[in-house]
C-alpha positions in Angstrom: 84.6 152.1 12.2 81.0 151.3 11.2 78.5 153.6 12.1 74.7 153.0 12.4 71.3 152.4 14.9 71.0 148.8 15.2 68.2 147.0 17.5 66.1 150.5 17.7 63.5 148.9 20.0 66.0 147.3 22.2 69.2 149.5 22.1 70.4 153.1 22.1 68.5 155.3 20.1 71.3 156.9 19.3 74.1 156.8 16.9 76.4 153.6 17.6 79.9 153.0 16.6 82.0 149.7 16.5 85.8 149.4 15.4 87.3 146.6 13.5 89.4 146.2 10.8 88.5 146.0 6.8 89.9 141.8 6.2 89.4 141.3 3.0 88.9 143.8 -0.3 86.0 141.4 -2.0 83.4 140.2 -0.6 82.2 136.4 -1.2 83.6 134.2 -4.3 86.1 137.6 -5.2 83.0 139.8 -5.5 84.8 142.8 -6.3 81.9 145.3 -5.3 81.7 144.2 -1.4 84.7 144.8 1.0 84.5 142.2 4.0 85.0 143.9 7.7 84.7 143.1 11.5 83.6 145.9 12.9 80.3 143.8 15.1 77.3 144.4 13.9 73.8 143.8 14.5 70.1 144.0 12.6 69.7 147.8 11.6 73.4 148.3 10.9 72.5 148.3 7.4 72.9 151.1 5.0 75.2 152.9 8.4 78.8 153.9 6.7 82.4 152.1 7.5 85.1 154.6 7.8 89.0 154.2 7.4 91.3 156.0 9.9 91.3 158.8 7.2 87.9 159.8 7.7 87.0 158.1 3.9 83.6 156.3 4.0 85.0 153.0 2.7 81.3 151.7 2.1 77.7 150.9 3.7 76.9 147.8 5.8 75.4 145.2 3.9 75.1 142.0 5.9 76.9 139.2 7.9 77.9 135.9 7.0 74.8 133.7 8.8 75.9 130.6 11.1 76.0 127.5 9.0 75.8 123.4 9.2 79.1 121.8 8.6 79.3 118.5 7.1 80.4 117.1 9.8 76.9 118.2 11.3 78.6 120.6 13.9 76.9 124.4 13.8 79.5 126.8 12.5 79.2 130.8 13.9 81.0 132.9 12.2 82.3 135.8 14.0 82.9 139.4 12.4 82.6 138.4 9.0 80.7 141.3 7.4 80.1 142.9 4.2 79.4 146.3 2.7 79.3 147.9 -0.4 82.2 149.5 -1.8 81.8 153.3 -2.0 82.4 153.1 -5.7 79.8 150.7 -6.7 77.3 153.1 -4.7 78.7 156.5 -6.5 78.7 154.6 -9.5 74.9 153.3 -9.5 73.9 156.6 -8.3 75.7 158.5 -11.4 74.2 156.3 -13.9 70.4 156.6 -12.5 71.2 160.2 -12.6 70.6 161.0 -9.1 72.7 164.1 -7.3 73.4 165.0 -3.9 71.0 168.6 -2.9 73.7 170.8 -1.9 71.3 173.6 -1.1 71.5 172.5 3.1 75.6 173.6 2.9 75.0 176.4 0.8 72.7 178.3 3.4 76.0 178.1 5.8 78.2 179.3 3.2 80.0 175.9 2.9 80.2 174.0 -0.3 79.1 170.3 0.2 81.2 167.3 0.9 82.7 164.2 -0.8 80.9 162.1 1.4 78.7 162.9 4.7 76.8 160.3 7.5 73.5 161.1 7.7 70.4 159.0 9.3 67.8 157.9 7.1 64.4 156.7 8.4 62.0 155.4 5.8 57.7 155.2 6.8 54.6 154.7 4.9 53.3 157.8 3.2 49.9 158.9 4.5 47.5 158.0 2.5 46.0 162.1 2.1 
């Protein structure tokens, strides 16, 4: 499942979810830290999670394989093929740049925090006060 608010101005403004299927565990030429998936997705799907059937976020949406001229000269358009960014390349950059997860927001409902959560992000010039 990927998870995210793609084409704000056009679409939903609310949370949107596809289905697909993780296709391949490396991303372009083997890269180990991408997993390649076809769950559709579209410009602001970026950065939104892809979930396994077990609830794990598998990784965030990176991109999509762009439509491409064949030698032939025939236009090729890929379908589905998109990447994100293993889980465990994100936990690990984050660990060594020393950055932690505020746990404070669980702790005021007695709950300790989780593995993994999906949250919305939205990112905005700071005023210039």
């Amino acid at each position: 499942i990927a998870m995210g608010y793609p084409i704000q101005d056009l679409g939903s403004p609310n949370l949107v979810i596809t289905s697909g299927s993780v296709s391949a565990l490396t991303g372009p030429s083997g890269d180990s830290r991408l997993i390649q998936f076809t769950a559709p997705i579209q410009p602001g799907s970026s950065g939104g999670p892809i979930l396994l059937a077990s609830n794990e976020v598998a990784g965030d949406v990176t991109g999509t394989l762009l439509p491409m001229q064949l030698d032939n000269g025939s236009l090729f358009l890929p379908q589905n093929v998109n990447y994100a960014v293993r889980s465990e390349t994100i936990n690990t950059f984050l660990r060594s740049n020393d950055v932690t997860v505020e746990d404070s927001w669980f702790r005021q409902f007695n709950r300790p925090a989780p593995e993994s959560a999906v949250v919305k992000l939205s990112c905005r010039p700071l005023d210039d006060k």
